[in-house]
C-alpha positions as CSV (number, residue, x, y, z in Angstrom):
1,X,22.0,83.3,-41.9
2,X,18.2,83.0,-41.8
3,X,16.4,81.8,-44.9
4,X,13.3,83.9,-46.2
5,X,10.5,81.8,-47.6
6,X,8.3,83.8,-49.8
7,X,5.1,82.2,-51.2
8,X,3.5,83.9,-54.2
9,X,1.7,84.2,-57.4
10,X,3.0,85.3,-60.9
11,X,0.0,85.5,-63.6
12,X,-2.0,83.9,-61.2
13,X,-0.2,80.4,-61.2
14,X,1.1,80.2,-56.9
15,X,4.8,79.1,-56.3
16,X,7.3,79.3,-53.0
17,X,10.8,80.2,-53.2
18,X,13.5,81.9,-51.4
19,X,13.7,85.7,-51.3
20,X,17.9,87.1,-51.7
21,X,17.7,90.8,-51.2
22,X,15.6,92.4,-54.2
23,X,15.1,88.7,-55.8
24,X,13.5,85.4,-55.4
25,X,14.7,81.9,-56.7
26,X,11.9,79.9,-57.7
27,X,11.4,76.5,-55.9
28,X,8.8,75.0,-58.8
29,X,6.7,73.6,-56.1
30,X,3.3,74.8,-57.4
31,X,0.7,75.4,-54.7
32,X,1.7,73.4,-52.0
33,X,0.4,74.0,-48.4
34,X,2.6,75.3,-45.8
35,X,3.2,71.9,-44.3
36,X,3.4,69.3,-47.1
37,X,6.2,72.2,-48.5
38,X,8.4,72.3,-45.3
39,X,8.0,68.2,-45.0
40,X,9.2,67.2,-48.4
41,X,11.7,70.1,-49.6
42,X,13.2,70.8,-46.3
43,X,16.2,70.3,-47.9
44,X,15.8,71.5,-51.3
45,X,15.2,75.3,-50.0
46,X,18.2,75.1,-47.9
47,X,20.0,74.2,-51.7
48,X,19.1,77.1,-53.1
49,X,21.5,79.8,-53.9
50,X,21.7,83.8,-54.9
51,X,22.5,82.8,-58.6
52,X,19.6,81.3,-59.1
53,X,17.4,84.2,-57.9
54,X,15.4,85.0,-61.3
55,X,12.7,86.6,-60.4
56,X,12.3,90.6,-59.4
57,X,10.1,90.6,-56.2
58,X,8.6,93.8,-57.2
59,X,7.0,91.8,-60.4
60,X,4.9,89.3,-58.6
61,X,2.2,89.0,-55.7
62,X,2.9,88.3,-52.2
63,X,0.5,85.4,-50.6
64,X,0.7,84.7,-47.1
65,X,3.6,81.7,-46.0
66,X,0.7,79.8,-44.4
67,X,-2.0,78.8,-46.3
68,X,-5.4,78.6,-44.9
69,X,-5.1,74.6,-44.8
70,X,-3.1,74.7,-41.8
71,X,-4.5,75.4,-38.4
72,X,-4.6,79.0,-36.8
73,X,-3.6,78.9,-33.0
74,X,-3.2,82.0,-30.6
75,X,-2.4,83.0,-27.5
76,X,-4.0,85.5,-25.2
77,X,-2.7,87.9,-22.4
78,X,0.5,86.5,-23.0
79,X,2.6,89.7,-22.1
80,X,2.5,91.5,-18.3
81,X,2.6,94.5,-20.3
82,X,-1.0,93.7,-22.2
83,X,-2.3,91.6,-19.0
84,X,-2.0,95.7,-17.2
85,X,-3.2,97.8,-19.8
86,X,-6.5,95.1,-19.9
87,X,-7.0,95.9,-16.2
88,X,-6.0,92.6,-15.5
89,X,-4.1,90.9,-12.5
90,X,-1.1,88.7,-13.4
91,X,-2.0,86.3,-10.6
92,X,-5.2,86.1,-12.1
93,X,-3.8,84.7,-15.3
94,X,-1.2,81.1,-13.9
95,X,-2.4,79.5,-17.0
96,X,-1.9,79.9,-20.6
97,X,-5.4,81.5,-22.5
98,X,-5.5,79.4,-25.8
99,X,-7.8,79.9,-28.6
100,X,-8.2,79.7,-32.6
101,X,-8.5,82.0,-35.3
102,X,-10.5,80.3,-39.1
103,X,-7.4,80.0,-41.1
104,X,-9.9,81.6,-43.8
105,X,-9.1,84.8,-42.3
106,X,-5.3,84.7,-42.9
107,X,-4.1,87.1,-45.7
108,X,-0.7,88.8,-47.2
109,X,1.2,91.3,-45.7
110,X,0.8,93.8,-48.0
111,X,-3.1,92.9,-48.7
112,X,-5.8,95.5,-48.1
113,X,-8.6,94.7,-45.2
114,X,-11.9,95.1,-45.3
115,X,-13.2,96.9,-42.1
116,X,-16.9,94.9,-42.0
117,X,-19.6,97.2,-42.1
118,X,-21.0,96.4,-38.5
119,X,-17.4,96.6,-36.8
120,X,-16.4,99.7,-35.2
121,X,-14.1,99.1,-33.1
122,X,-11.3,97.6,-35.0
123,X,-8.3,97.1,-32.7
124,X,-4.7,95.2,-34.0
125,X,-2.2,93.3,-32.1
126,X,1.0,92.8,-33.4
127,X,2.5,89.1,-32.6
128,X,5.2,86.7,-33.5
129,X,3.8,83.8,-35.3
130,X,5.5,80.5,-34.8
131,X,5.2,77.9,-37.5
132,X,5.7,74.1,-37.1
133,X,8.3,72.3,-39.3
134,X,7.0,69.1,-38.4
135,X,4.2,66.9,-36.8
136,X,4.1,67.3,-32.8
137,X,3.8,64.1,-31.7
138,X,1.3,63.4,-28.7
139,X,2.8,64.3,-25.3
140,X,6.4,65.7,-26.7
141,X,8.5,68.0,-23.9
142,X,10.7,70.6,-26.3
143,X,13.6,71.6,-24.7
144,X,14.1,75.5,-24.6
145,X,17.6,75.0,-26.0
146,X,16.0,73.1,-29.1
147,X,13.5,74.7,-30.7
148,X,14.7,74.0,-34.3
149,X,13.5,70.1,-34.2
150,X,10.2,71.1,-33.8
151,X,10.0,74.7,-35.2
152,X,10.7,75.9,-39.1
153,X,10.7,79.9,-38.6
154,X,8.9,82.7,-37.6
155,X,6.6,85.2,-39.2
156,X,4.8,88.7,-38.3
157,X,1.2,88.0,-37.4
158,X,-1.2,90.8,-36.7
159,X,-4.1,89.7,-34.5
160,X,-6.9,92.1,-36.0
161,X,-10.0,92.3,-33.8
162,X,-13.3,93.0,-33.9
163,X,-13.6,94.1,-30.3
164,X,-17.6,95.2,-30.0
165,X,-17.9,91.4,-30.8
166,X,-15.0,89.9,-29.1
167,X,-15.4,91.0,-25.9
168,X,-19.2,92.1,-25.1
169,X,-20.3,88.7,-26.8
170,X,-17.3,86.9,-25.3
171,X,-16.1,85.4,-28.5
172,X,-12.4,85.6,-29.2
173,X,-13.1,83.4,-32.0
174,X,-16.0,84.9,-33.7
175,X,-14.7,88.2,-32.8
176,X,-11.2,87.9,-34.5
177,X,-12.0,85.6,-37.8
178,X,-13.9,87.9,-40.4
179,X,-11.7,87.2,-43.2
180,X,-8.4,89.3,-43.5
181,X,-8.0,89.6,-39.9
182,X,-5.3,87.7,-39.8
183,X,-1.9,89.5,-42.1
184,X,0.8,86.9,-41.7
185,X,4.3,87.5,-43.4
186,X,5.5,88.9,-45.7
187,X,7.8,85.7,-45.3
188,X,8.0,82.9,-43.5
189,X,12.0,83.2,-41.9
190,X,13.7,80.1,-41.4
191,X,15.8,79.7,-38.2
192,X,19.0,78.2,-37.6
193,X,19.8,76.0,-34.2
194,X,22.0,79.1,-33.1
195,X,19.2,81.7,-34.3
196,X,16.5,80.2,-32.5
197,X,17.9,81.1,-29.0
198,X,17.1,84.8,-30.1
199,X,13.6,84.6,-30.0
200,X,13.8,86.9,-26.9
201,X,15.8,89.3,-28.2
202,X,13.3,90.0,-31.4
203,X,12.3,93.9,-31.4
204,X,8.1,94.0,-32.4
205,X,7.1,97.4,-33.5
206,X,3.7,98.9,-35.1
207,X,2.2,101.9,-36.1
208,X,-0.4,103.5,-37.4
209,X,-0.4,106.4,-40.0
210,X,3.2,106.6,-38.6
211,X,2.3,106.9,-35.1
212,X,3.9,104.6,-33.0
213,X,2.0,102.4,-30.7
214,X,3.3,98.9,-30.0
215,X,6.9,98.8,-29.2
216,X,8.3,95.9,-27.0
217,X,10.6,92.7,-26.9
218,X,9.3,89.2,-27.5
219,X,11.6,88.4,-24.0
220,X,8.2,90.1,-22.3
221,X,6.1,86.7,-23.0
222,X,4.6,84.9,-19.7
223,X,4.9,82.0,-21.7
224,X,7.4,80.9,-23.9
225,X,7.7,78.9,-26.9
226,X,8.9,75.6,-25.5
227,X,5.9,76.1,-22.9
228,X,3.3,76.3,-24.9
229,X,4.5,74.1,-27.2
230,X,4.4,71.6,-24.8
231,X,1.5,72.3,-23.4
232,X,-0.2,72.0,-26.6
233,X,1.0,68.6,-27.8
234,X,-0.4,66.9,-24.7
235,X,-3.8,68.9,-25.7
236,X,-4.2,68.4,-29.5
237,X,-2.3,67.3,-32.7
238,X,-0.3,69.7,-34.3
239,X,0.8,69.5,-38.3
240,X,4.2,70.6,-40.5
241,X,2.6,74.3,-41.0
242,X,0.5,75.1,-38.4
243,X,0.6,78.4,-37.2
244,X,1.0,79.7,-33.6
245,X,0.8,83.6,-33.0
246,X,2.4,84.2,-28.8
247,X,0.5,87.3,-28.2
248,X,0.7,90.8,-28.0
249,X,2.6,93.5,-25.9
250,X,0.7,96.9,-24.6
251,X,-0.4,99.3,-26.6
252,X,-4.0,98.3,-28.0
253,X,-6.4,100.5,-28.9
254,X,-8.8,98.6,-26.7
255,X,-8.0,100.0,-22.7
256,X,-9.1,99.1,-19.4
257,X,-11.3,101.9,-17.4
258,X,-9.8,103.6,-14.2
259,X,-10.7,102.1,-11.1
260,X,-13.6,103.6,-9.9
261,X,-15.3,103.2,-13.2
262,X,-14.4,99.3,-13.2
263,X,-16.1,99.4,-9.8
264,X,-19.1,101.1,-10.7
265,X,-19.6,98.9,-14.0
266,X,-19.3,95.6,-11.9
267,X,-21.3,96.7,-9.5
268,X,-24.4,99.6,-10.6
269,X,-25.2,99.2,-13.9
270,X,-26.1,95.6,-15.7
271,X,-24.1,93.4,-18.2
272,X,-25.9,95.0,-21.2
273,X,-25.5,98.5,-20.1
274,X,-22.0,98.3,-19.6
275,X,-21.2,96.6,-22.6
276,X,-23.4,99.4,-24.2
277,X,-21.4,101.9,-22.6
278,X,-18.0,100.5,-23.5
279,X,-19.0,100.2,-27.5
280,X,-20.2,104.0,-26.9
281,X,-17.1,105.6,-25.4
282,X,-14.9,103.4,-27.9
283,X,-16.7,105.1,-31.2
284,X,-14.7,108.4,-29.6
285,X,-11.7,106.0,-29.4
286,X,-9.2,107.8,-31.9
287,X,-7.0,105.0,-31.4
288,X,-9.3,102.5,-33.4
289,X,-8.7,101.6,-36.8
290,X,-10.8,103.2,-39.7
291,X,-10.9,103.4,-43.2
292,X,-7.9,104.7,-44.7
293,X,-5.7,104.1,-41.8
294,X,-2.3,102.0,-42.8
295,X,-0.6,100.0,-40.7
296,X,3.4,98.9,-40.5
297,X,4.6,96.4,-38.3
298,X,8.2,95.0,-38.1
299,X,10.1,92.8,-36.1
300,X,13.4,92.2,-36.2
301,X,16.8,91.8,-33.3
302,X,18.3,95.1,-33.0
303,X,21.8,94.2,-34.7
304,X,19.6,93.5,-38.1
305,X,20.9,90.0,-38.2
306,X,17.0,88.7,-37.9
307,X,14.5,90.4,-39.7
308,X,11.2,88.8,-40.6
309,X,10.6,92.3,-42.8
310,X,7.4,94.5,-42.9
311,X,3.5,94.2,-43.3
312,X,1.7,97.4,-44.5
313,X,-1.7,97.0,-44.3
314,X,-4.7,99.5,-45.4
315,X,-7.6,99.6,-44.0
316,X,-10.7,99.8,-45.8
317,X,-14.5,100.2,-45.8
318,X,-17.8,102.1,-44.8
């Protein structure tokens, strides 16, 4: 059965521990960071039992599971479905789109976000978020079938963008960093061996106001965990803790123009015109977030037996 690590505050003093149903056992830890917790009390949190659960969730404040010491990696275009709604051409895209988010930006599931007062066209993305349970040694090849050397659990991620900076400035990071765009939890779910081979079958669902607009399976990723965490270890070093969110499905606010009008923008009007136009005809964008908009996103296999819970998010601002 997966383990639900739930970091926290209770009068303002931070603590981890292990969510059973309506209650959380304590570990004592303090404030560690996400990886120096999962390096030296791996065992520990696996020791903990219902009995000890002492503490009423409902009385204390949810953090987010990675703390903003740990590094923020992403994924783009990383499902056909979100490669096609983007007007976008599979063959275009062999290779995996890598970037970073500032970990300052990560915040709790059920935290409030600030819209910033030049951003208007607020788009969300709802992803899995991976989260290492140890160092990734230089040049390591996981094995699909063994995730759980290299992985601790998984959490919901939502990928909030800015997109009249992301994409007329071309800045993924600069566009998707203001600080609460990145909700990560409510908990941080640890996996078993056995467990970890369902990654595909993980159901991702978000709405807005109740409306439905992501739905999809995490099967739909181009490329999969044991990929791209291969791929990254010859690239960079990666800690106990860091964070990897895989992408997002269709059903952005932010779409791709029909045909013609791709034509005509590439090949009538200038760069600054069109990216003019597109901030323009997004402002009438219903889809966009705004103020007082809420947001729930879940993820969980349809039998129940994972469930990585819920983030509800409210928007706020000018």
């Amino acid at each position: 059965m997966p383990i639900t690590l739930i970091r926290y505050t209770l009068d303002d003093a931070p603590d981890w521990g292990v969510q059973f149903g309506p209650r959380i056992a304590p570990l004592g830890v303090g404030g560690l960071g996400t990886g120096e917790l999962l390096s030296r009390h791996w065992e520990r949190i696996h020791a903990l039992r219902p009995e000890q659960a002492t503490l009423d969730r409902n009385h204390v404040r949810l953090l987010a599971p990675v703390t903003p010491d740990q590094q923020f990696l992403c994924q783009g275009v990383n499902y056909r479905s979100h490669v096609q709604e983007s007007g976008l051409k599979l063959a275009d895209f062999p290779f995996n789109t890598l970037f970073t988010k500032a970990p300052s930006c990560i915040t709790a599931a059920d935290a409030p976000v600030q819209r910033p007062a030049h951003v208007r066209l607020l788009d969300y993305e709802i992803e899995l978020g991976l989260v290492l349970r140890r160092d990734l040694p230089a040049g390591t090849v996981v094995d699909p079938e063994r995730l759980d050397p290299w992985l601790a659990g998984v959490t919901i991620v939502n990928d909030l963008s800015a997109r009249d900076v992301q994409l007329p400035q071309g800045q993924f990071y600069k566009g998707k960093s203001y600080r609460g765009f990145g909700p990560v939890g409510p908990g941080l779910l640890l996996l078993s061996p056995a467990e970890w081979r369902r990654w595909p079958e993980l159901h991702m669902r978000l709405s807005v106001n109740g409306q439905p607009r992501q739905d999809a399976y995490c099967r739909e990723m181009i490329h999969a965990p044991a990929t791209t965490l291969t791929e990254l270890a010859a690239l960079q070093d990666l800690r106990a803790g860091d964070l990897i969110a895989t992408g997002t499905p269709a059903g952005c606010a932010a779409r791709a123009p029909g045909r013609l009008t791709m034509f005509l923008l590439r090949h009538l009007v200038s760069e600054s015109t069109k990216w003019r136009l597109f901030i323009g005809k997004g402002q009438s964008n219903p889809a966009y977030l705004r103020p007082g908009d809420r947001l729930q996103l879940s993820i969980r296999t349809d039998d129940g037996a994972i469930d990585l819970g819920e983030q509800t998010t409210l928007i706020t601002g000018c």
